[in-house]
N, C-alpha and C positions, 0 to 999 in steps of 0.2 A: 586900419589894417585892411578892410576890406579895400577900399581905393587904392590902395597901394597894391595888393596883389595882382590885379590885371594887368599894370603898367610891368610887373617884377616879371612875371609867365610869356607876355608879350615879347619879352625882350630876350627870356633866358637861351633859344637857341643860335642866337647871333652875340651872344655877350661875352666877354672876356672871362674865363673861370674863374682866375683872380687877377686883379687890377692893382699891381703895387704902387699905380699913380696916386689910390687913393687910401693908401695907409695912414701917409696924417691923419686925417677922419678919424681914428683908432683913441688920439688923443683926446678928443671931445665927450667920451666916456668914460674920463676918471675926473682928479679932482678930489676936493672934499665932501663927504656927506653937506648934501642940502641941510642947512638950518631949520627951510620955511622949503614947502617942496612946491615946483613948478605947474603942477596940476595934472590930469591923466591923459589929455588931449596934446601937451607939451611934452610930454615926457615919451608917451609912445611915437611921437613927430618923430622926436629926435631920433629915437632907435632905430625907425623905421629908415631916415635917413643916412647913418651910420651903415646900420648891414644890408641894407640892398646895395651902396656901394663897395663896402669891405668885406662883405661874404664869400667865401668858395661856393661859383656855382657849381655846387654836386649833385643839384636834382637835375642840372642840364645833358644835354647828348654828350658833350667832350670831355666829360669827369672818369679818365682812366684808371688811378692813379689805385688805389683798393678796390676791392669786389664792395661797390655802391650800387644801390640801384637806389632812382627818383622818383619821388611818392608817384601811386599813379592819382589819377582824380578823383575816385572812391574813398582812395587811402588818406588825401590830405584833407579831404571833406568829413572823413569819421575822426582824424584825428582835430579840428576844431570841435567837435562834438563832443570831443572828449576834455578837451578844454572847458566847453560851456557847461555839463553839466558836472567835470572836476569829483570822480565817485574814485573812493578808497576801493580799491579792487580787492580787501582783505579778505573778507568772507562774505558769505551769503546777509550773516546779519549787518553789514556794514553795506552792503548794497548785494542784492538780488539780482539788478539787471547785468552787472558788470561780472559775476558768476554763472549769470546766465548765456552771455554772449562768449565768454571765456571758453565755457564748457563745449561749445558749437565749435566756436575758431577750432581746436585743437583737434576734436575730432572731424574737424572738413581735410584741416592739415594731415591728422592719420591717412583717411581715403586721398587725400592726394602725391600722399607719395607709396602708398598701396602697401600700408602696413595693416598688420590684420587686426580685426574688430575685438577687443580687451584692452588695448593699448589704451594707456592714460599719460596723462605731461601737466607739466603746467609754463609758461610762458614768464619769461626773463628778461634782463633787460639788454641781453645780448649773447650771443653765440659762447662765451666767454665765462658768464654767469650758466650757460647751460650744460657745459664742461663741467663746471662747480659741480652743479647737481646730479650726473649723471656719475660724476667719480667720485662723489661722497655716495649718493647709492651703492658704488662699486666695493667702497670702503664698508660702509658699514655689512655688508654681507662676506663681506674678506672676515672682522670679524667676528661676524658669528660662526664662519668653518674656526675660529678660533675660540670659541666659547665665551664671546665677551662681547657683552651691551655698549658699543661706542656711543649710543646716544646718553648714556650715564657715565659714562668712566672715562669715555675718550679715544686715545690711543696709549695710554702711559701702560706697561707692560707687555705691550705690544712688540710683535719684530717689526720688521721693515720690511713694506708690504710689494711682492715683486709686480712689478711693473714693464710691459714688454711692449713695445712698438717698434717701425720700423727707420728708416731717416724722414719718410715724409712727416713722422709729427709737429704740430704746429706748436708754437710757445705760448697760444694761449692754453693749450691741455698743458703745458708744463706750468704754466701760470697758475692753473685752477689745483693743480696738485700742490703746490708751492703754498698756495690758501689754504687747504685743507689742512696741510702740516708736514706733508711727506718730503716737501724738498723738491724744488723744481729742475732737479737732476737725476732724481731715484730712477727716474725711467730709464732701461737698459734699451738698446738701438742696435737692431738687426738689420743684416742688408735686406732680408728677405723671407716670405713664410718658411721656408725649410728652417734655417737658421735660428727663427722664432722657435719652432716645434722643437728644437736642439732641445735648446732652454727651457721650454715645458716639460720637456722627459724629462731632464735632468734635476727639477722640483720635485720628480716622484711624488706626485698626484697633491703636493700643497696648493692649496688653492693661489691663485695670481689673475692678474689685470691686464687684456692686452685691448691696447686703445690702436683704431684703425681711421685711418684718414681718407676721406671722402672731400677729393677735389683738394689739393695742394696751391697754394695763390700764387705759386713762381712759375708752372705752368701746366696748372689745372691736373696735376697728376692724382691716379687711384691707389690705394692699395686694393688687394686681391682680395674684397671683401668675404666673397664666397669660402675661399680657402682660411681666412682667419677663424671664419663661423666656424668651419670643420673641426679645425684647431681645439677652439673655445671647447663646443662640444665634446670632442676627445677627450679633453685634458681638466672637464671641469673647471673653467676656467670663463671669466664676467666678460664678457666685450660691450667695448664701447666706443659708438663710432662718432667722428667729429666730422659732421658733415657739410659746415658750417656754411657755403654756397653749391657745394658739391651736390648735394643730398639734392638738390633740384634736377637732376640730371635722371631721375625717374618719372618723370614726368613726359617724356620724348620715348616712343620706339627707339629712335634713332642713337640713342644715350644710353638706354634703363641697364644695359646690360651692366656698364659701371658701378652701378649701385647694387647687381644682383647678390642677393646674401643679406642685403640688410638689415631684413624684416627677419630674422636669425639674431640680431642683435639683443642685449640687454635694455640698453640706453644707446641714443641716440639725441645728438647736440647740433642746430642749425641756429642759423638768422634767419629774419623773415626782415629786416632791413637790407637786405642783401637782395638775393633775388626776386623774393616776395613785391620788393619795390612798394612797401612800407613807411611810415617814416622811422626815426629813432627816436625811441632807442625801442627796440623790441628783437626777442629771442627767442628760443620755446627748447625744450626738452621732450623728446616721447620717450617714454619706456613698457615694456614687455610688463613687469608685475607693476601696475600703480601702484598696489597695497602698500607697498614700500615707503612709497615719499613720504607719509605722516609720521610714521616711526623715525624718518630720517629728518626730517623739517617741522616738526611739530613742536610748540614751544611749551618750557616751563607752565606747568596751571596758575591762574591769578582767576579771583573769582568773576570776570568781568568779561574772561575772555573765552572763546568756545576752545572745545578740543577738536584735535583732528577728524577723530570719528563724529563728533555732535553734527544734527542736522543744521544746524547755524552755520557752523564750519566753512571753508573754503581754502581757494590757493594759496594765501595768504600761509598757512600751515601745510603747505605739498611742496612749496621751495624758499631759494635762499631768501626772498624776501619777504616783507612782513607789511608793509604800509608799500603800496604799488598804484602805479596809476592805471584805468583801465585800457590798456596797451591792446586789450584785443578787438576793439571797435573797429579799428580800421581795418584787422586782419579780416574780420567779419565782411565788413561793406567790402571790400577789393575783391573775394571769392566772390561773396554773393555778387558783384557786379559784372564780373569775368567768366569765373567759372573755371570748370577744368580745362575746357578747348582752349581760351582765355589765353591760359598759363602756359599749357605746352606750344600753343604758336608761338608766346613770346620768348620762350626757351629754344626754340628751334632759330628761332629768327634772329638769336642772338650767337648761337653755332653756326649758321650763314655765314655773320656778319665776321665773326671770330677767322671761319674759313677764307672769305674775302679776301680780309689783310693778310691771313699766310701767306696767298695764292701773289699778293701784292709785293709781298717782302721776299719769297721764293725767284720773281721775276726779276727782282732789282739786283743790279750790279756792285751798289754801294748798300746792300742792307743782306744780315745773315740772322734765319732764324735760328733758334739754339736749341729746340723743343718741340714735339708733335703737339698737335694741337686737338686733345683729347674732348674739349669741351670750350669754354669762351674765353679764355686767356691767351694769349699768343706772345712767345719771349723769344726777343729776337733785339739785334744791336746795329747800331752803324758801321760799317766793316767795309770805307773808301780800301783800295790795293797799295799797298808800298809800305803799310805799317804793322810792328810789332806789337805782338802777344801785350807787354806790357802797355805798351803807347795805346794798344784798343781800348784797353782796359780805362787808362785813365781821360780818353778821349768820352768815351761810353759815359763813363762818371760826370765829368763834366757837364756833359750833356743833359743827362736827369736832372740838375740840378736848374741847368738853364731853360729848360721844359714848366719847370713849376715856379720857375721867378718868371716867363714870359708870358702866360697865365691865357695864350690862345687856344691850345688845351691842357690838358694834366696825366702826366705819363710817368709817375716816378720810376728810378731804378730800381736794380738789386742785382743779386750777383747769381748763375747760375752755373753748375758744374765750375765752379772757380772762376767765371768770367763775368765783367762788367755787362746788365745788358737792362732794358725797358722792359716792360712787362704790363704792359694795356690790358685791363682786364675788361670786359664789355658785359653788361648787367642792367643799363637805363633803358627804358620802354620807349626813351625818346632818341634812339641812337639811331643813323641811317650811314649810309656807304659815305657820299660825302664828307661827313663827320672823321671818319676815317680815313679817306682821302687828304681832308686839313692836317691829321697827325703826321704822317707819312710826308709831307711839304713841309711842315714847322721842324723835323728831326733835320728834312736837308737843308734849310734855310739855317737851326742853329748852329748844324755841325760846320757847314761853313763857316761861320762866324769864329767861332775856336780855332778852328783849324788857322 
């Protein structure tokens, strides 16, 4: 492992993102279970050989394709560490240290995204899992304005518990609803806070849930976090914001404003595999009252095991997991290595970068952006003269698909305001103008090729 890593790092800024030359290779990893096994020096060869050729470079600069970001060197350095010493992150009695360094990460993460001092969270294993937790919080205090212990009973006589957001919601909050029980549809979709506050008066003061989205992945959009808190506030009413690469964007003068109102929030759901530039899988949750997560994540008693409140206790019993790996080592080492200056140049320097290729697709005669460029995302299409709305559309399409089978970089599609278009999202520590220069050549080089 180690020999192989320098040759793997040496190579990742000039290498192909994916190689479908060497798919075969894919084959050499099944097969029947070994009888008699090859030994651990053969067996790791192998792997080794298999995925440094058929792996998605995504800790490389030209990994557009999702908001990724590439472990930085702190990060992949505490995540072996985390490997070697292999500690159940359950509670304190199952390991101390990995409670120990959990308890830092999260409040280094509180002060860096400038939430105030009472905040508590526990760490997930993705943006996704943090949704879970932050709308089962939401749920279990929905109710008790209904006079019922959902950690005992459930939801069974329950109504249907309202749920307000706007179009920006993301499907993993409808996903995490969807886990919970409520139906990954309950959520009602407003164009807008007015429209949202319609719906709150019209509850006449029942309590309800409005989940607010912090950074959108089709082209980095806000809701008006500020104006939701108000909302929330008014109407008595949980917020919960999905901040999931967004929430980074307090980190910058230059940004914070997007995020203003946050720290108003209930709960609050990000990745640190994202822009933290982490590895994966890791998530985190911060919320306003910690008190909460043990009544909401605390498990059944067995005589073996601690309770929420026992001083043995730990994360292990504050979220959806129960047997975890210790995920926040590396969040640990990357702060302690960086820091907060650290983190907001690489945040800026990624809103540069984002700016750049606007500034590149703005000037192009064969390229339309589609989308302000609020923060590091930028959604824009190929848009040669002479062709129609439809024929964009399916040319655009096309195209994304020929982007990620040609694997010089990785730009998938998607559709925005009804239209075919790319959507490059910029998040790697190792990303520079060139990089982006390659994209912007590989879209004209493919779209010829279609065409």
């Amino acid at each position: 492992m180690y020999d192989a890593a320098g040759p793997f790092f040496g190579t990742l800024a000039d290498r192909l993102v994916y190689d479908r030359a060497a798919e075969p290779l894919l084959d050499r990893l099944g097969g029947p279970l070994p009888e008699t096994g090859r030994g651990t020096a053969a067996a790791v060869e192998e792997l080794l050989r298999v995925g440094t050729a058929t792996a998605t470079a995504s800790a490389g600069p030209r990994f557009f394709h999702f908001v990724i970001g590439g472990s930085t060197p702190a990060a992949l350095a505490a995540d072996w560490v985390v490997s070697l010493l292999d500690q159940n992150a359950f509670v304190k009695a199952s390991s101390r240290f990995a409670d120990a360094a959990e308890r830092v990460a999260l409040d280094w993460l509180r002060q860096l995204f400038g939430l105030p001092e009472g905040w508590g969270g526990a760490l997930t294993a993705s943006a996704t899992f943090a949704n879970v937790a932050g709308l089962t919080l939401a749920t279990h205090w929905w109710a008790e304005r209904h006079g019922a212990d959902l950690a005992a009973d459930g939801l069974a006589g329950l109504p249907r518990m309202p749920v307000l957001a706007t179009g920006l919601l993301h499907p993993s909050a409808r996903k995490a609803l969807q886990l919970i029980g409520h139906g990954k549809d309950t959520a009602e979709v407003f164009a807008g806070p007015a429209a949202l506050g319609r719906r709150l008066a019209a509850l006449g003061g029942a309590p309800a849930v409005i989940i607010a989205t912090a950074g959108e992945p089709n082209a980095g959009a806000f809701d008006p976090l500020a104006d939701l808190a108000d909302l929330a506030a008014s109407h008595g009413a949980w917020l919960h914001v999905d901040g999931a690469f967004g929430l980074f964007a307090a980190l910058s003068p230059r940004t914070a404003h997007l995020t203003a109102g946050v720290e108003r929030a209930d709960s609050v759901a990000a990745d640190a595999h994202k822009w933290l530039n982490v590895p994966y899988e890791s998530g985190f949750v911060l919320v306003r009252d910690p008190s909460r997560l043990g009544a909401a994540f605390g498990m059944p008693g067995a005589p073996y095991l601690p309770g929420p409140d026992d001083p043995r206790g730990g994360f292990g019993l504050l979220g959806p997991e129960s047997s975890r790996r210790a995920r926040a080592l590396p969040i640990w080492a990357t702060l302690a290595a960086y820091g907060r200056d650290g983190y907001r140049a690489m945040v800026e320097r990624h809103c540069d970068l984002a700016g750049y290729l606007a500034a590149v697709v703005d000037a192009a005669p064969d390229l339309e952006r589609l989308a302000d460029v609020p923060l590091n995302v930028v959604c824009f299409r190929y848009r040669p003269p002479g062709l129609s709305e439809p024929a964009l559309d399916d040319l655009n399409r096309r195209l994304a698909e020929a982007l990620l089978d040609d694997g010089r970089v990785y730009a998938g599609g998607t559709v925005h305001d009804g239209r075919a278009a790319l959507r490059p999202a910029i998040s790697n520590w190792r990303t520079t103008e060139p990089d982006l220069d390659l994209l912007v050549s590989v879209v004209r080089d493919l779209a010829a090729q279609l065409r």
